[in-house]
Biopython code that builds the backbone (N, CA, C, O; Angstrom):
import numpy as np
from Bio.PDB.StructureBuilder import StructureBuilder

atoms = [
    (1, "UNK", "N", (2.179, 7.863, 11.454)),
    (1, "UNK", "CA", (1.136, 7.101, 10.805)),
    (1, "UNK", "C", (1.377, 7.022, 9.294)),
    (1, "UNK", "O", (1.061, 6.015, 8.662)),
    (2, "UNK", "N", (1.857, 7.933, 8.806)),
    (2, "UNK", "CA", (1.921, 8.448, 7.216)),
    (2, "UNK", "C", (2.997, 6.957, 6.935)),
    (2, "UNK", "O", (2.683, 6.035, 6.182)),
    (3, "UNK", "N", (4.527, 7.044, 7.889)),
    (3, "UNK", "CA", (5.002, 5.974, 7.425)),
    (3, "UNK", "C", (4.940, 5.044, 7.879)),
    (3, "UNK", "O", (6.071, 4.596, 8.068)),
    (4, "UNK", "N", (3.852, 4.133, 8.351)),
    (4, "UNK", "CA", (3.623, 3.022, 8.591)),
    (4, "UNK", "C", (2.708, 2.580, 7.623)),
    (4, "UNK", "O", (2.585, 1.394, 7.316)),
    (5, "UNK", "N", (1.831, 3.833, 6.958)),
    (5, "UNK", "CA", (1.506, 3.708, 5.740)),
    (5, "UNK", "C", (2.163, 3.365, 4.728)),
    (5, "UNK", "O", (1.795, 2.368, 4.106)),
    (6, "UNK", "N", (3.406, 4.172, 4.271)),
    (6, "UNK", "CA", (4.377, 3.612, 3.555)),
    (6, "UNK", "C", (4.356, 2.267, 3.759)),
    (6, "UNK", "O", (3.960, 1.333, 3.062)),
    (7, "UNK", "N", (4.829, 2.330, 4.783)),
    (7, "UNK", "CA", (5.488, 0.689, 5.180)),
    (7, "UNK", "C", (4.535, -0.437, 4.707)),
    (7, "UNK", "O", (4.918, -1.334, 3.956)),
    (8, "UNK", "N", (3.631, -0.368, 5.049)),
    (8, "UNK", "CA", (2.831, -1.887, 4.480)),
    (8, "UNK", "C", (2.415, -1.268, 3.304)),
    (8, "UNK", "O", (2.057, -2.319, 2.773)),
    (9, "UNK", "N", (2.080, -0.127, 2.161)),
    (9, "UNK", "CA", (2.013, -0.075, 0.626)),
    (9, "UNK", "C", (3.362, -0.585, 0.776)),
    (9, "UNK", "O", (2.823, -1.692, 0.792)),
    (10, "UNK", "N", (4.387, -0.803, 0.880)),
    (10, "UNK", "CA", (5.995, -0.995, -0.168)),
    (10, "UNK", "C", (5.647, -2.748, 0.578)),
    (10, "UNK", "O", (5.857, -3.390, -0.451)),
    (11, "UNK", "N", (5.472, -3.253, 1.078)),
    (11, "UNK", "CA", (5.935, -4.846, 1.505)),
    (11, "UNK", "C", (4.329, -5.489, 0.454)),
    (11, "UNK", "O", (4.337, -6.457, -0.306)),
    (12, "UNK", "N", (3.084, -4.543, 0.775)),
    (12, "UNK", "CA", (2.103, -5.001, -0.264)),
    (12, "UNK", "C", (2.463, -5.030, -1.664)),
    (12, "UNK", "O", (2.505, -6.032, -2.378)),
    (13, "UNK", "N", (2.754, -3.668, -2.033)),
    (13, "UNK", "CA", (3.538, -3.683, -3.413)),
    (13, "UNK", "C", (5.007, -4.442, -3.839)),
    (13, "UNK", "O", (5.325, -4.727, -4.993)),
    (14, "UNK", "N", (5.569, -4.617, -2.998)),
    (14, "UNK", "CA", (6.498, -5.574, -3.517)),
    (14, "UNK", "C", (6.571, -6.903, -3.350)),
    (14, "UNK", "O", (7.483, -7.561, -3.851)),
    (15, "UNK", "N", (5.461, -7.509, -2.512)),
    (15, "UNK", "CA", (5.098, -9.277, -2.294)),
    (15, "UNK", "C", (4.497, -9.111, -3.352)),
    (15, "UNK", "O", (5.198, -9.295, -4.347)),
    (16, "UNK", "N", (2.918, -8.687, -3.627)),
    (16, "UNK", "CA", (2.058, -8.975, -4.567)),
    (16, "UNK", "C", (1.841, -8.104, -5.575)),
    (16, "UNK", "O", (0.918, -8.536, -6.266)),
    (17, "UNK", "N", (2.275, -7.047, -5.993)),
    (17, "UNK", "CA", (1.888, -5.698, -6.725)),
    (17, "UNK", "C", (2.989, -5.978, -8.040)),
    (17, "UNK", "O", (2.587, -5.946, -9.203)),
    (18, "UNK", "N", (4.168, -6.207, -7.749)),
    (18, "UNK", "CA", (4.917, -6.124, -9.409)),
    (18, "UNK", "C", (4.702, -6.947, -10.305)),
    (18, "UNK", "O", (5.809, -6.706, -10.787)),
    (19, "UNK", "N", (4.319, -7.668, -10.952)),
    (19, "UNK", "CA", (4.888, -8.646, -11.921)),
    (19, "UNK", "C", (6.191, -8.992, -12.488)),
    (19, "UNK", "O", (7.193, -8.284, -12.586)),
    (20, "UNK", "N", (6.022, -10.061, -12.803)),
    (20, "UNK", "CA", (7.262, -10.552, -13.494)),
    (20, "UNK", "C", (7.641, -9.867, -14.607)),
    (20, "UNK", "O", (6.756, -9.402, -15.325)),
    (21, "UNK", "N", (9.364, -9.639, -15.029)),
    (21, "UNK", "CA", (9.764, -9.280, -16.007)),
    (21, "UNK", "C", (9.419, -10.196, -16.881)),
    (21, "UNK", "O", (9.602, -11.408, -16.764)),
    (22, "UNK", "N", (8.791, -9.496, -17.986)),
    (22, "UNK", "CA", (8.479, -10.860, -19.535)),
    (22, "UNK", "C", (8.062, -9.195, -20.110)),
    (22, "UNK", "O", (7.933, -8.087, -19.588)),
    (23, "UNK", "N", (7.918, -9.949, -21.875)),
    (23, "UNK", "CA", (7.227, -9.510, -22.811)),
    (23, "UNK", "C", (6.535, -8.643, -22.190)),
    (23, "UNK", "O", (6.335, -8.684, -20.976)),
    (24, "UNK", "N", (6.064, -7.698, -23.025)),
    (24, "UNK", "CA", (4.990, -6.666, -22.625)),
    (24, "UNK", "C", (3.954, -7.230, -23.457)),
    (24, "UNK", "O", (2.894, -7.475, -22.881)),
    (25, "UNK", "N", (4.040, -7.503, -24.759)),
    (25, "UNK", "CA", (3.106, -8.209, -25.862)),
    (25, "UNK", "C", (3.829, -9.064, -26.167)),
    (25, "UNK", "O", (5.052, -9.156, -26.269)),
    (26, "UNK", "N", (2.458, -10.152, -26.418)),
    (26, "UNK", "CA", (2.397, -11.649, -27.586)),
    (26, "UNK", "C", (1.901, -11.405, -28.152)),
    (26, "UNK", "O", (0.886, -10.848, -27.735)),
    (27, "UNK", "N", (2.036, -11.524, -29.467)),
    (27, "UNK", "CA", (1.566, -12.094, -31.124)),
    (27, "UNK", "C", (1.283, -13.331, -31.237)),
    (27, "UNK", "O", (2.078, -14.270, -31.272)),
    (28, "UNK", "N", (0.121, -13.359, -31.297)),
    (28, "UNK", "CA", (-0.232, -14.937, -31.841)),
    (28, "UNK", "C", (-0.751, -14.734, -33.552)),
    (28, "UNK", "O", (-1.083, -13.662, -34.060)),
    (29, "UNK", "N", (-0.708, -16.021, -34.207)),
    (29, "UNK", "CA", (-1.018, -15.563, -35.289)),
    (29, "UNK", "C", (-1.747, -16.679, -36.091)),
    (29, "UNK", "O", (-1.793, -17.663, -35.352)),
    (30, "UNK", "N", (-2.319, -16.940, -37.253)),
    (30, "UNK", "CA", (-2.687, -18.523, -37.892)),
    (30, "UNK", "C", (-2.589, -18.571, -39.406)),
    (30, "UNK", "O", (-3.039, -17.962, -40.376)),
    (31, "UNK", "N", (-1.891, -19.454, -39.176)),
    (31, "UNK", "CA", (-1.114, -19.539, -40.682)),
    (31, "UNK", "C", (-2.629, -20.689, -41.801)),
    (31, "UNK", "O", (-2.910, -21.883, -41.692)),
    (32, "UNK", "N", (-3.101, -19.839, -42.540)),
    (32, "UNK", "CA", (-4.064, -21.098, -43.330)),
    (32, "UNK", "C", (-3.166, -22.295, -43.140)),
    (32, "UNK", "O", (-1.977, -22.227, -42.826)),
    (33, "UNK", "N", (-4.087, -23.769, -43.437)),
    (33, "UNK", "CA", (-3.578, -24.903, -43.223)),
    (33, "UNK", "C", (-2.909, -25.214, -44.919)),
    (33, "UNK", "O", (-1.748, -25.504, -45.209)),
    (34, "UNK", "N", (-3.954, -25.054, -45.735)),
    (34, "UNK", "CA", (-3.821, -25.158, -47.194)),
    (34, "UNK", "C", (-3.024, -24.096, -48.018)),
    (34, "UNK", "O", (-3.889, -23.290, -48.362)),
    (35, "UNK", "N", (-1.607, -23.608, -48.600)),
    (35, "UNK", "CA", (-1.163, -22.410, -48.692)),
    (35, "UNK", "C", (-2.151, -22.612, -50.257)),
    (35, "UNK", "O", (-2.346, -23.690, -50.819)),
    (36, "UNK", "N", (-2.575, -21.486, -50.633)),
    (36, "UNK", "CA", (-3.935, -21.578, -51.896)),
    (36, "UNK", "C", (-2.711, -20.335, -52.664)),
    (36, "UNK", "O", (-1.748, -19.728, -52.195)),
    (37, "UNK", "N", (-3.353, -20.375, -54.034)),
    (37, "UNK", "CA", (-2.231, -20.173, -55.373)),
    (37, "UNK", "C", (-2.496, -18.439, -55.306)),
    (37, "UNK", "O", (-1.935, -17.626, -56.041)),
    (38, "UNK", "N", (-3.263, -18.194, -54.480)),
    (38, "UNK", "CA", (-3.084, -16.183, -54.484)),
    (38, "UNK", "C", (-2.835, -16.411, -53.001)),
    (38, "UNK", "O", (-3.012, -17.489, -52.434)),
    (39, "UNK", "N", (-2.381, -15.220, -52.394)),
    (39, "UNK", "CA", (-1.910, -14.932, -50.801)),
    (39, "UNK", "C", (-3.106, -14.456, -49.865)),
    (39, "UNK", "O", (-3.500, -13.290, -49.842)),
    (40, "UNK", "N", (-3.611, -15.428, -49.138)),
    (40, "UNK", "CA", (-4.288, -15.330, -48.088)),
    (40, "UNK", "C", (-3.893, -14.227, -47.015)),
    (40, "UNK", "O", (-2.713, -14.066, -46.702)),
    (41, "UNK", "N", (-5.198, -13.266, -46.312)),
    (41, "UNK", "CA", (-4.832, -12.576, -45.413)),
    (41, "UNK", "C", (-4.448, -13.552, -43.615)),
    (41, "UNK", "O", (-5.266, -14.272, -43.044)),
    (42, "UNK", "N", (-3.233, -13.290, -43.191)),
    (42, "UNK", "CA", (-3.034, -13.792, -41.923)),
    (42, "UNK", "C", (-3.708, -12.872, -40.750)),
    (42, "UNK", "O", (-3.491, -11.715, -41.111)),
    (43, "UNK", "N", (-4.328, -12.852, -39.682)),
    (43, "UNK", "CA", (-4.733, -12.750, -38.758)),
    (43, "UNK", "C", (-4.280, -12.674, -37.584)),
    (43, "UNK", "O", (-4.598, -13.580, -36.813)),
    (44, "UNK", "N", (-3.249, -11.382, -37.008)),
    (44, "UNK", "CA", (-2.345, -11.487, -35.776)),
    (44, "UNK", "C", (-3.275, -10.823, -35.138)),
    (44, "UNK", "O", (-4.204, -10.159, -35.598)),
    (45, "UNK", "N", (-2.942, -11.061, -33.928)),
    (45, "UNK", "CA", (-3.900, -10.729, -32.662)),
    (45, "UNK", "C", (-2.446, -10.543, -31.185)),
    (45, "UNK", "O", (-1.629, -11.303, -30.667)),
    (46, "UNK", "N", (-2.858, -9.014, -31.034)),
    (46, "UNK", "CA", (-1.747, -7.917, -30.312)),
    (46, "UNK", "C", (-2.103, -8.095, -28.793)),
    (46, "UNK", "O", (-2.737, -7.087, -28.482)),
    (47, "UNK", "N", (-1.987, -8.873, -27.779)),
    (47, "UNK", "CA", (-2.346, -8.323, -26.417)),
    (47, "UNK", "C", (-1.588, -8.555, -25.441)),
    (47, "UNK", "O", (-0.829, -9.496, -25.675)),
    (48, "UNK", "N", (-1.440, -8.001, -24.228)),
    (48, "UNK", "CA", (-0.828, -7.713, -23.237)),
    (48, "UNK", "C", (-0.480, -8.740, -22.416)),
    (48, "UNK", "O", (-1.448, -8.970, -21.691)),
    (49, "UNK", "N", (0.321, -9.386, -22.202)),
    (49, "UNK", "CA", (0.630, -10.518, -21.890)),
    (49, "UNK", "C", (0.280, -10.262, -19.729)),
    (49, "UNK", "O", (0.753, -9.368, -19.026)),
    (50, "UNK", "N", (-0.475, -11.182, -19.377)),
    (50, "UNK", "CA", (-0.972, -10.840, -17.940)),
    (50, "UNK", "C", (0.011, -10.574, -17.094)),
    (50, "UNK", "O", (1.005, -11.297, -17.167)),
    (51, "UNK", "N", (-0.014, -9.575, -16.173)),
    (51, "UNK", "CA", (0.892, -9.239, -14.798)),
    (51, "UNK", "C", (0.639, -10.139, -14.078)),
    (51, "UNK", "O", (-0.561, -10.220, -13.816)),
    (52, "UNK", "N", (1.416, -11.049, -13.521)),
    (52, "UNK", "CA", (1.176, -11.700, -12.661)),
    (52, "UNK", "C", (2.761, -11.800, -11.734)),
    (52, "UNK", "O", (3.864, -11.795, -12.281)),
    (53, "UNK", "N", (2.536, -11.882, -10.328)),
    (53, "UNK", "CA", (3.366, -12.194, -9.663)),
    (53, "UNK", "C", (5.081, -13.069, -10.027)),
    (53, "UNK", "O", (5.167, -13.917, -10.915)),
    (54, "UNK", "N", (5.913, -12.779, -9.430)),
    (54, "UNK", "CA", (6.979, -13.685, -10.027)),
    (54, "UNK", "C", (6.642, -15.088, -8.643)),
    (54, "UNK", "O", (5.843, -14.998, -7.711)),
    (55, "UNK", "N", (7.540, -16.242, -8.965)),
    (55, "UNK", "CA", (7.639, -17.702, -7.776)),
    (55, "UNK", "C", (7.692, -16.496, -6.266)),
    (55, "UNK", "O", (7.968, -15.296, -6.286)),
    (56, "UNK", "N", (7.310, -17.387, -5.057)),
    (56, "UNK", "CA", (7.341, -16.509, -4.092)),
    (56, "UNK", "C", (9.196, -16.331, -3.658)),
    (56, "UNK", "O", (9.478, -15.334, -2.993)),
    (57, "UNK", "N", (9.824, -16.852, -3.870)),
    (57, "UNK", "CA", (11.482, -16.937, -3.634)),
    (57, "UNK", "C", (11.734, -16.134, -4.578)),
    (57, "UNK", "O", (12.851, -15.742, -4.243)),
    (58, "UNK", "N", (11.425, -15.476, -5.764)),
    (58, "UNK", "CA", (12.094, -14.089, -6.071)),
    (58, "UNK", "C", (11.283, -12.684, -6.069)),
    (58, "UNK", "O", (11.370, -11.743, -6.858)),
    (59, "UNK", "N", (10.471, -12.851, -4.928)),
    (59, "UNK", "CA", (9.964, -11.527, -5.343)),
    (59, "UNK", "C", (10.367, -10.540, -3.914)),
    (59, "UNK", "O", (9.663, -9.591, -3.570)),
    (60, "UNK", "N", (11.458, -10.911, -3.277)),
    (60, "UNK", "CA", (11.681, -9.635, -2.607)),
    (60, "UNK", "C", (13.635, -9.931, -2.900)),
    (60, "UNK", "O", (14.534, -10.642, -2.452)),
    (61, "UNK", "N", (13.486, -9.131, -3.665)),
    (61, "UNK", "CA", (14.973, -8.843, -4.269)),
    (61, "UNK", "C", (14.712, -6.999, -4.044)),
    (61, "UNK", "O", (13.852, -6.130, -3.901)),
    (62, "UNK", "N", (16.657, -7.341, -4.182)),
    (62, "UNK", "CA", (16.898, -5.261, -4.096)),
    (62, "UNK", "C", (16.268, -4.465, -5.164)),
    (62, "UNK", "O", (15.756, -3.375, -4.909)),
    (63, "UNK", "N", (16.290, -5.069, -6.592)),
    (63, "UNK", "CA", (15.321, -4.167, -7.831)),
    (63, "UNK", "C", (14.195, -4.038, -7.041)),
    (63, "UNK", "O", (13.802, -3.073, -6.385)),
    (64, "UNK", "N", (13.590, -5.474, -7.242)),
    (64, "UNK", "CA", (11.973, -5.180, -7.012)),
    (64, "UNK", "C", (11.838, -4.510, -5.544)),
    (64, "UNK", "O", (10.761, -3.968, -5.793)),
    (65, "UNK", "N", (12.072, -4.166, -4.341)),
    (65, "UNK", "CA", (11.849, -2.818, -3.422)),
    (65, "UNK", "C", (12.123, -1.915, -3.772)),
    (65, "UNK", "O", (11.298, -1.021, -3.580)),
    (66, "UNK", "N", (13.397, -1.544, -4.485)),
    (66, "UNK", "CA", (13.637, -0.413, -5.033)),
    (66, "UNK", "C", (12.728, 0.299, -5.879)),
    (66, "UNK", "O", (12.481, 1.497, -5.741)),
    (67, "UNK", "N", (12.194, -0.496, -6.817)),
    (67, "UNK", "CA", (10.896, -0.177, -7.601)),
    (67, "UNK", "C", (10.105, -0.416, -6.595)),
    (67, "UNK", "O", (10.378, 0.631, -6.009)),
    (68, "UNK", "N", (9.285, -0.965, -5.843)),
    (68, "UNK", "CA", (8.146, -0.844, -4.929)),
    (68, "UNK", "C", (8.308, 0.477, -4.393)),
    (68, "UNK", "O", (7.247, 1.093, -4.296)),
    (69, "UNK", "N", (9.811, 1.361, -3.845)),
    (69, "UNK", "CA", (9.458, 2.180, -2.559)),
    (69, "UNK", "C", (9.593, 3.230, -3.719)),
    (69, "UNK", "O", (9.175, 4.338, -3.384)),
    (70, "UNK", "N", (10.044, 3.155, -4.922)),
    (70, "UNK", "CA", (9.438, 4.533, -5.883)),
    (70, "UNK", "C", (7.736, 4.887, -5.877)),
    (70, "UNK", "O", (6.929, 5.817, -5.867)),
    (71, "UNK", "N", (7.847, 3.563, -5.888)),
    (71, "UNK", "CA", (5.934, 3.412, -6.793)),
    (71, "UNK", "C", (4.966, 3.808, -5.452)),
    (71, "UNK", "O", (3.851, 4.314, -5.579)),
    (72, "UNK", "N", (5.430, 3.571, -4.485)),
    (72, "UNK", "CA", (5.073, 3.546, -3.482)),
    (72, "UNK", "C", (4.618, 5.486, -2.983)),
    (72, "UNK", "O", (3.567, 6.126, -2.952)),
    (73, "UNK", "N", (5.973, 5.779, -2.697)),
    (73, "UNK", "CA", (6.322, 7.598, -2.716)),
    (73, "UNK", "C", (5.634, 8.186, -4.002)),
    (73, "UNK", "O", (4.851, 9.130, -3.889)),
    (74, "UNK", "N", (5.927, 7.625, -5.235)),
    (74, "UNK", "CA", (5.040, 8.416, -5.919)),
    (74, "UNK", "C", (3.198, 8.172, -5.977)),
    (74, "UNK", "O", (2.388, 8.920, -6.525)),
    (75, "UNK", "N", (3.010, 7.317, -5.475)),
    (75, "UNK", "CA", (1.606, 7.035, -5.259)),
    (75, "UNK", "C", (1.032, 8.012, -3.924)),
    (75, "UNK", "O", (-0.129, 8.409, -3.828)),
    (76, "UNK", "N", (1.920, 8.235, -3.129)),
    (76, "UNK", "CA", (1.718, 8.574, -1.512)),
    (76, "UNK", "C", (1.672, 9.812, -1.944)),
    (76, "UNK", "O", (0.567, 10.326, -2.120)),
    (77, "UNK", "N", (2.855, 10.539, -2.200)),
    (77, "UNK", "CA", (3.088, 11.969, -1.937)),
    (77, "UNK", "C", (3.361, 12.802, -3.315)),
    (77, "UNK", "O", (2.897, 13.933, -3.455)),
    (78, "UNK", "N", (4.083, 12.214, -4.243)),
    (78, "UNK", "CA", (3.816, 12.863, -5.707)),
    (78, "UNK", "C", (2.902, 12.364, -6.810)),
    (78, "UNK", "O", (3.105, 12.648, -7.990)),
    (79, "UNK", "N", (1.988, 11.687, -6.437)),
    (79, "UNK", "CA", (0.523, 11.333, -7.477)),
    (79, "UNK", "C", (1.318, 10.805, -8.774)),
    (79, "UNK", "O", (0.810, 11.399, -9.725)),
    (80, "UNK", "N", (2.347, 9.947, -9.240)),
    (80, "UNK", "CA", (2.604, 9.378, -10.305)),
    (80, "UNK", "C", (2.625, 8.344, -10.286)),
    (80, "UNK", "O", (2.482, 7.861, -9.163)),
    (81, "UNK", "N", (2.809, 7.361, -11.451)),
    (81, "UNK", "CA", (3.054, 5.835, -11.416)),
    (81, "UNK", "C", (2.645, 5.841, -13.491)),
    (81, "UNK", "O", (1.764, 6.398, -14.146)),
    (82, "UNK", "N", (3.212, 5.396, -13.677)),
    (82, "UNK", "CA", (3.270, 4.831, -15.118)),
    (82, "UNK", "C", (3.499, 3.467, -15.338)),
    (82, "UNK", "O", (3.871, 2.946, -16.390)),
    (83, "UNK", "N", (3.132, 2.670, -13.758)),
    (83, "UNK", "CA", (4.061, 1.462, -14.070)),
    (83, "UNK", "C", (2.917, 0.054, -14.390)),
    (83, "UNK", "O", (1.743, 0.121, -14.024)),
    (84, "UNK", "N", (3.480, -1.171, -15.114)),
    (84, "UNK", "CA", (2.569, -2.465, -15.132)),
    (84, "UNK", "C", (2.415, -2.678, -13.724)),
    (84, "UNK", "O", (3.389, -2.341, -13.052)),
    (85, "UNK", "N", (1.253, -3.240, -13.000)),
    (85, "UNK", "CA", (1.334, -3.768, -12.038)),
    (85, "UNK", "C", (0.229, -4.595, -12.255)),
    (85, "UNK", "O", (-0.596, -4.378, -13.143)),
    (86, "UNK", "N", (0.165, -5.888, -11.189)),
    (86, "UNK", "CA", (-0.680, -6.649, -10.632)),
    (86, "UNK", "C", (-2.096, -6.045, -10.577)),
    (86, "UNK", "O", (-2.333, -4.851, -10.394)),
    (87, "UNK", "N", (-3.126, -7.145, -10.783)),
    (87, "UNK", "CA", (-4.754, -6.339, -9.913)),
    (87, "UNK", "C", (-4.155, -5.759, -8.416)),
    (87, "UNK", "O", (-4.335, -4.608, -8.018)),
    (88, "UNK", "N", (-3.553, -6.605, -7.828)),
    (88, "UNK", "CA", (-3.207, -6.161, -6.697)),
    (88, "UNK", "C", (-2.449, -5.260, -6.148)),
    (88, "UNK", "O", (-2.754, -4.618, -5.144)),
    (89, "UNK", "N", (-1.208, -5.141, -6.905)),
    (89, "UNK", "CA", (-0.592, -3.783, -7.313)),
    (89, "UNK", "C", (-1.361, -2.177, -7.417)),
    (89, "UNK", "O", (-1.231, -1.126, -6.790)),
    (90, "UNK", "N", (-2.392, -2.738, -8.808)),
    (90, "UNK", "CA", (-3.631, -1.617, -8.598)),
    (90, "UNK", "C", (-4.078, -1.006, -7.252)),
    (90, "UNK", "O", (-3.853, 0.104, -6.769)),
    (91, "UNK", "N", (-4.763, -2.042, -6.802)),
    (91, "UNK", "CA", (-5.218, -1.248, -5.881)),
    (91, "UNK", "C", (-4.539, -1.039, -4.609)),
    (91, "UNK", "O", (-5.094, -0.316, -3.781)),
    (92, "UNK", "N", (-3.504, -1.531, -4.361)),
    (92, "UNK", "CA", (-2.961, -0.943, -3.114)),
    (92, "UNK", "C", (-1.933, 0.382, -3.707)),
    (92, "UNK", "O", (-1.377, 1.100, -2.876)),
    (93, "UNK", "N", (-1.746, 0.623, -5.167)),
    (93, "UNK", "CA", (-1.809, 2.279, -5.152)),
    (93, "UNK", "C", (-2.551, 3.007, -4.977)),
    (93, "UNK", "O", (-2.375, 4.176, -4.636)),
    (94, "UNK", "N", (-3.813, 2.301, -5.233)),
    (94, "UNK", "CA", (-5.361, 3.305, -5.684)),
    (94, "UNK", "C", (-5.683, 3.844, -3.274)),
    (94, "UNK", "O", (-6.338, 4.674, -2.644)),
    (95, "UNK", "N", (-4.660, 2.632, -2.924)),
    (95, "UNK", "CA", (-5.087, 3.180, -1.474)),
    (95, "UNK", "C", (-4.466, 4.239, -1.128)),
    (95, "UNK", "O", (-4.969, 5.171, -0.500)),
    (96, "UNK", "N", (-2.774, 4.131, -1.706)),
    (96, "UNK", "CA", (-1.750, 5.015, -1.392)),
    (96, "UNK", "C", (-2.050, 6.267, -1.802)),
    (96, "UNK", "O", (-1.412, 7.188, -1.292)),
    (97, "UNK", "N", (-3.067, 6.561, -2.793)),
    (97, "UNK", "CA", (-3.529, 7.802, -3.490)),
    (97, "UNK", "C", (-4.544, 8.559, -2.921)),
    (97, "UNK", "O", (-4.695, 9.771, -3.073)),
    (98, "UNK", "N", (-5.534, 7.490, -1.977)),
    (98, "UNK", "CA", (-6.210, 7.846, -0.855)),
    (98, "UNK", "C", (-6.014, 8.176, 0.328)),
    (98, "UNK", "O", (-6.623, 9.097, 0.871)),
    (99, "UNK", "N", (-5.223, 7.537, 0.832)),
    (99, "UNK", "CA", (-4.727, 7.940, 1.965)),
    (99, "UNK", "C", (-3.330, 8.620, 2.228)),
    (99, "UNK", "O", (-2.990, 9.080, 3.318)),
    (100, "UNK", "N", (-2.678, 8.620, 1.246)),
    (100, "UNK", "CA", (-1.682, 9.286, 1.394)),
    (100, "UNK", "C", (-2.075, 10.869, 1.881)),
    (100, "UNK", "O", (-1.892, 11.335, 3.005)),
    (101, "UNK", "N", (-2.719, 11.615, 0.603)),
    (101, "UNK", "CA", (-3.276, 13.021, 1.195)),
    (101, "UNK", "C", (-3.865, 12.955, 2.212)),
    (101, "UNK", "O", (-3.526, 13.956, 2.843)),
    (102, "UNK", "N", (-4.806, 12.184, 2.993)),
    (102, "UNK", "CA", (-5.365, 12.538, 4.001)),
    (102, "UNK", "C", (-4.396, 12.714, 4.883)),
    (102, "UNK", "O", (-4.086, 13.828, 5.306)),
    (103, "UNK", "N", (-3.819, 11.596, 5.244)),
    (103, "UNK", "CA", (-2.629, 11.644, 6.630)),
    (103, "UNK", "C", (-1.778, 12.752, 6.482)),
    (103, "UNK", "O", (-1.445, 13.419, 7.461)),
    (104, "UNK", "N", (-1.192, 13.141, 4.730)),
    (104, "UNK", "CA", (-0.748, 14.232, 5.167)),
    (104, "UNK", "C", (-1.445, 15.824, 5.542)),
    (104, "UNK", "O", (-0.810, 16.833, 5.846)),
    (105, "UNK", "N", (-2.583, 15.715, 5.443)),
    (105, "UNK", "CA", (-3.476, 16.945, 5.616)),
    (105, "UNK", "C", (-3.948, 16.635, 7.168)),
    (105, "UNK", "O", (-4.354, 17.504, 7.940)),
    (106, "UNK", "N", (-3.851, 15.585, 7.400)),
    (106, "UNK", "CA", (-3.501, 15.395, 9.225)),
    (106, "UNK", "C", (-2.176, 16.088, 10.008)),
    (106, "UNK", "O", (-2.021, 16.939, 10.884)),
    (107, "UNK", "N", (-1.242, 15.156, 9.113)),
    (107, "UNK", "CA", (-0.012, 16.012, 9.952)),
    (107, "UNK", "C", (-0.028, 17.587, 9.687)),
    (107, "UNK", "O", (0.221, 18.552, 10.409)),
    (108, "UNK", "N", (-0.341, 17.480, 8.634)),
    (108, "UNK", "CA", (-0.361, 19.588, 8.873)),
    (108, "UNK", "C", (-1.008, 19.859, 9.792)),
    (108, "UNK", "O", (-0.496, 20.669, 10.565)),
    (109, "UNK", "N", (-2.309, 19.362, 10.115)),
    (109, "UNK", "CA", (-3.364, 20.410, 11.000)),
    (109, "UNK", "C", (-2.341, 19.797, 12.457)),
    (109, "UNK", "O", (-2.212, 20.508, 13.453)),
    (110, "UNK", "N", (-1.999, 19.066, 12.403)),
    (110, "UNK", "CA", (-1.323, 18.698, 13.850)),
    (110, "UNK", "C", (-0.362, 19.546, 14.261)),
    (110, "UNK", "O", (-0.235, 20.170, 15.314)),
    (111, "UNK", "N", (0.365, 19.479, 13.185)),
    (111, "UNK", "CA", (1.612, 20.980, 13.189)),
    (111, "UNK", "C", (1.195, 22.391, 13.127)),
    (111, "UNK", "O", (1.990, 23.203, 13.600)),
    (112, "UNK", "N", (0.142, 22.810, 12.653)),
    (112, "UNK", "CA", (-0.327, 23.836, 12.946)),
    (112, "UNK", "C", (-1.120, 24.194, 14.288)),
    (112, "UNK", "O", (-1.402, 25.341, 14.635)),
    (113, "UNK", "N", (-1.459, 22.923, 15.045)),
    (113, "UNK", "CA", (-2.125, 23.241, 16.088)),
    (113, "UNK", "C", (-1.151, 23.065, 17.426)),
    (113, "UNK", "O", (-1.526, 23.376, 18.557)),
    (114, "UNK", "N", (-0.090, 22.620, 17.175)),
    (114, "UNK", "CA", (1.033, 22.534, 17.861)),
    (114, "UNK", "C", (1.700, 24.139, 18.423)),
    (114, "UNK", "O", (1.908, 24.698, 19.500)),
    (115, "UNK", "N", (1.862, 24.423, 16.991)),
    (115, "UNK", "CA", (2.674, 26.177, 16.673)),
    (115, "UNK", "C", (1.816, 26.718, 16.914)),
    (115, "UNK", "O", (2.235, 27.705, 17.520)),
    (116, "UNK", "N", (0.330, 26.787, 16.829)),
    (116, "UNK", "CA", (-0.376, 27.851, 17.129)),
    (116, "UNK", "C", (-0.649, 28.447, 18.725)),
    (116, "UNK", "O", (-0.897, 29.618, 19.014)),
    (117, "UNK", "N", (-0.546, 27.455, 19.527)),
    (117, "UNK", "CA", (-0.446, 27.651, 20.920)),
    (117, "UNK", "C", (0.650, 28.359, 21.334)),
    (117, "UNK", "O", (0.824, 28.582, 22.532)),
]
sb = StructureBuilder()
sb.init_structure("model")
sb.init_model(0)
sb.init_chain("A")
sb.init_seg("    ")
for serial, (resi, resn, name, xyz) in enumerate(atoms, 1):
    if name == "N":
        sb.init_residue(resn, " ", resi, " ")
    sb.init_atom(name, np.array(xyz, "f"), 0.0, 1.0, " ", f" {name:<3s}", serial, name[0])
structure = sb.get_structure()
């Protein structure tokens, strides 16, 4: 069960969960229209340019699974991820983080009730 779990987090996370390689930040900025005879303050504005999906014809390449079945294992069984992802990305880690421990606190009691007989 645990890896059939895997299995649909890594095909969820790697159809809809990565984003496209781009920029991490855009700078936008506005230059006064009139340049005036002392130096005007300019106004840049810093934000995160949106995760969004790549075209559907490149998003199951060997990188992007390779990165899915990390993000994936570390969501499941070692609780990490540092990575950009999709809304959707989000939360099908936020499942892998849920259910990962349970199933494995299943298979233990299964294995323990196996050996204990």
């Amino acid at each position: 069960m645990l890896a059939a779990t895997i299995g649909v987090l890594f095909v969820l996370l790697t159809t809809y969960g990565l984003p496209q390689e781009a920029a991490v930040q855009q700078v936008t900025g506005a230059i006064p229209a009139a340049v005036a005879e002392r130096p005007q303050p300019i106004t840049l504005e810093v934000r995160p340019v949106p995760a969004v999906p790549p075209p559907p014809d490149q998003r199951w390449t060997a990188e992007r699974a390779g990165k899915a079945i990390r993000i994936v294992l570390g969501s499941v069984i070692f609780r990490d991820t540092d990575q950009r992802l999709t809304a959707a990305g989000t939360w099908t880690v936020m499942a892998g983080r849920a259910l990962g421990p349970l199933l494995l606190a299943l298979a233990a009691l299964a294995i323990r009730a196996r050996v204990k007989r």
